[in-house]
Each structure stands twice: as structure tokens, then as C-alpha cells.
C-alpha positions as CSV (number, residue, x, y, z in Angstrom):
1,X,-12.1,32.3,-56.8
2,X,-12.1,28.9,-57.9
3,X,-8.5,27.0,-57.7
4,X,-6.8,23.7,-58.9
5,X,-7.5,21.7,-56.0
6,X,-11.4,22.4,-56.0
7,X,-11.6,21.8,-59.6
8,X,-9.7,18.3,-59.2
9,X,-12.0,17.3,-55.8
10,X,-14.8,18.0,-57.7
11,X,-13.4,15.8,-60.7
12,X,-12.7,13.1,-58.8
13,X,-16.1,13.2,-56.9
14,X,-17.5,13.2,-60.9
15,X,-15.6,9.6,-62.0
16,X,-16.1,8.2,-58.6
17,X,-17.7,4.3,-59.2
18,X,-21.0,4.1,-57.7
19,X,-21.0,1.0,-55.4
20,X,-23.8,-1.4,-54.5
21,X,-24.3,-2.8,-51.4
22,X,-26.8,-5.9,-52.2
23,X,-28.4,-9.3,-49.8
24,X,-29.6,-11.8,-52.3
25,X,-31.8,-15.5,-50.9
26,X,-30.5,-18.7,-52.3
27,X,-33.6,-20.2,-53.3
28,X,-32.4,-24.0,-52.3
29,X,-32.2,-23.5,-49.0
30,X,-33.1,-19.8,-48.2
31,X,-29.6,-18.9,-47.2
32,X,-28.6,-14.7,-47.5
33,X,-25.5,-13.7,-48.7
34,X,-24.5,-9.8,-48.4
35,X,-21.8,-8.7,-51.0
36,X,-21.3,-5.2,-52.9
37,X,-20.4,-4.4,-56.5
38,X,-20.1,-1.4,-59.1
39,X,-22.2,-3.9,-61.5
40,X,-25.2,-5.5,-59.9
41,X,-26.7,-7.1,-62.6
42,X,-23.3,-8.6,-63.8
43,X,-22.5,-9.7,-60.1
44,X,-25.7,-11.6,-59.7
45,X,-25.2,-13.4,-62.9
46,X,-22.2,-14.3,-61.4
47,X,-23.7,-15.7,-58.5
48,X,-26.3,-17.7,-60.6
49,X,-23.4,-19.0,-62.9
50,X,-21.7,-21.0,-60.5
51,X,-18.4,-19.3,-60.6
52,X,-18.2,-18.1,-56.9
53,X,-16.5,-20.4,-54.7
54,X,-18.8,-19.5,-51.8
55,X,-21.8,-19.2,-53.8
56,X,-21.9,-22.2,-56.1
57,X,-23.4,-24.6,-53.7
58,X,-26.9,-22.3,-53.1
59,X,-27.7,-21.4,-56.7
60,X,-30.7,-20.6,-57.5
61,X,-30.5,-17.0,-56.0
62,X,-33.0,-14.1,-56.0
């Protein structure tokens, strides 16, 4: 017999947000950074943008 509260853990396993773990290399100085992110592409833009704080300073990063 399915009931209500296996239908909504199994819902809420299905619209769970996948998370990334990621280490990218600055390539001015070959520093790592470790971070994690539903949107890895979009978070290593950000990195490259110079709109991290912590980040800024080490752009390029790969």
C-alpha cells in the first residue's frame, strides 16, 4: 500500500537541487580553491568575472 508520506519523500527526493562539489587552479599563481554550487558553469564564470571577494585577486582560474 502506498501512503502520503512515501509519495511526498519520494517527491521531495525528485526536486531535490543536485549540488557540486568543485577545486578549480588560479592560473596566476596556482593557488586551489574548493567551493560547491547547484550551477557549475555559472559559478566558475563567477570566479573568472572578478566578482568574488576571495577570488578576484587569482583570476585566471581553470
Amino acid at each position: 500500500m502506498v501512503t502520503l508520506p512515501k509519495i511526498l519523500s519520494s517527491l521531495s527526493l525528485f526536486f531535490m537541487e543536485k549540488y557540486f562539489t568543485y577545486i578549480i587552479q588560479s592560473l596566476k599563481d596556482e593557488s586551489f580553491y574548493i567551493g560547491y554550487t547547484s550551477n557549475l558553469e555559472k559559478r566558475i564564470n563567477f570566479h573568472n568575472s572578478g566578482l568574488s571577494k576571495y577570488t578576484s585577486g587569482k583570476i585566471p582560474w581553470k
